[in-house]
N, C-alpha and C positions, 0 to 999 in steps of 0.2 A: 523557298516560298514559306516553308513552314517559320524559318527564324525571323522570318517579317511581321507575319500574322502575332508570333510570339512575343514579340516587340512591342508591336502595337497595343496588346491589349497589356502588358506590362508599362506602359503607359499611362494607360485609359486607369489600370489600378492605381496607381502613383496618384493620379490625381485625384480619384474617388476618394481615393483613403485622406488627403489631403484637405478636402472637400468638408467630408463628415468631423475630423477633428478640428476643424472651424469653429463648425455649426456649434459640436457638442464642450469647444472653449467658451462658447459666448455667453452661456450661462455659470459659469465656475467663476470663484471666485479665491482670492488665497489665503490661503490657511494659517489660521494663527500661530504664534511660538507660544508654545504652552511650557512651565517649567516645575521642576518639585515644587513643595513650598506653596504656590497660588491657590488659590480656592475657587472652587465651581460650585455651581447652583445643583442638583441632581434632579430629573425631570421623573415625574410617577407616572408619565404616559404610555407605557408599556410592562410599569410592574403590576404584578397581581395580587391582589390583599385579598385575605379569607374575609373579613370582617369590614365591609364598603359600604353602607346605608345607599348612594346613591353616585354615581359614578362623578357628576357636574357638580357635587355639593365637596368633592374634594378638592384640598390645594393643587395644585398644578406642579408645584416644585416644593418641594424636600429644600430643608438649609443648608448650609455651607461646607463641605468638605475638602479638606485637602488633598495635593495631590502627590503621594508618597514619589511615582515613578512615570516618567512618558516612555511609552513601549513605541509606539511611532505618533507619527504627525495629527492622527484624528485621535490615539489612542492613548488610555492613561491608565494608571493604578491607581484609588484612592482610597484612603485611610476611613473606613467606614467602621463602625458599630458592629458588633456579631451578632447583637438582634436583629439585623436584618437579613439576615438572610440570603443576601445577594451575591453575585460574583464579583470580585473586588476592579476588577476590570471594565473598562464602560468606554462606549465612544461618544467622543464627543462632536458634537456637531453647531 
């Protein structure tokens, strides 16, 4: 009795899980091949500057950087400036 009930709902998960990694494919999309050498744009939407006059009167994106090393697939090293400050590391999206 018990290895039927256990069955079933080993089942019922099989599917569920099935079910939701659908759902949560449908929105994905695939990921770029990124390589040393390319250049990206770098976004200032989550750095923080001591000296900002007004948060919307700034650029949106930083210029052009290379990209020393891919650590994985969303993820790079880029060849930055030591004035700034930041970690050399950055995901890209």
């Amino acid at each position: 009795m018990t290895r039927k009930v256990q069955k079933k709902v080993e089942v019922a998960l099989v599917k569920a899980q099935k079910e939701i990694k659908r759902q949560a494919d449908r929105g994905r999309k695939e990921a770029e091949v990124w390589k040393a050498g390319n250049r990206v744009i770098l976004s200032v939407k989550n750095l923080v500057f001591k000296k900002r006059p007004v948060k919307k009167l700034v650029n949106q994106y930083i210029s052009l950087y290379i990209i020393n090393e891919v650590v994985s697939t969303n993820v790079v090293k880029l060849r930055l400036p030591i004035s700034m400050r930041i970690h050399l590391v950055v995901n890209i999206s």
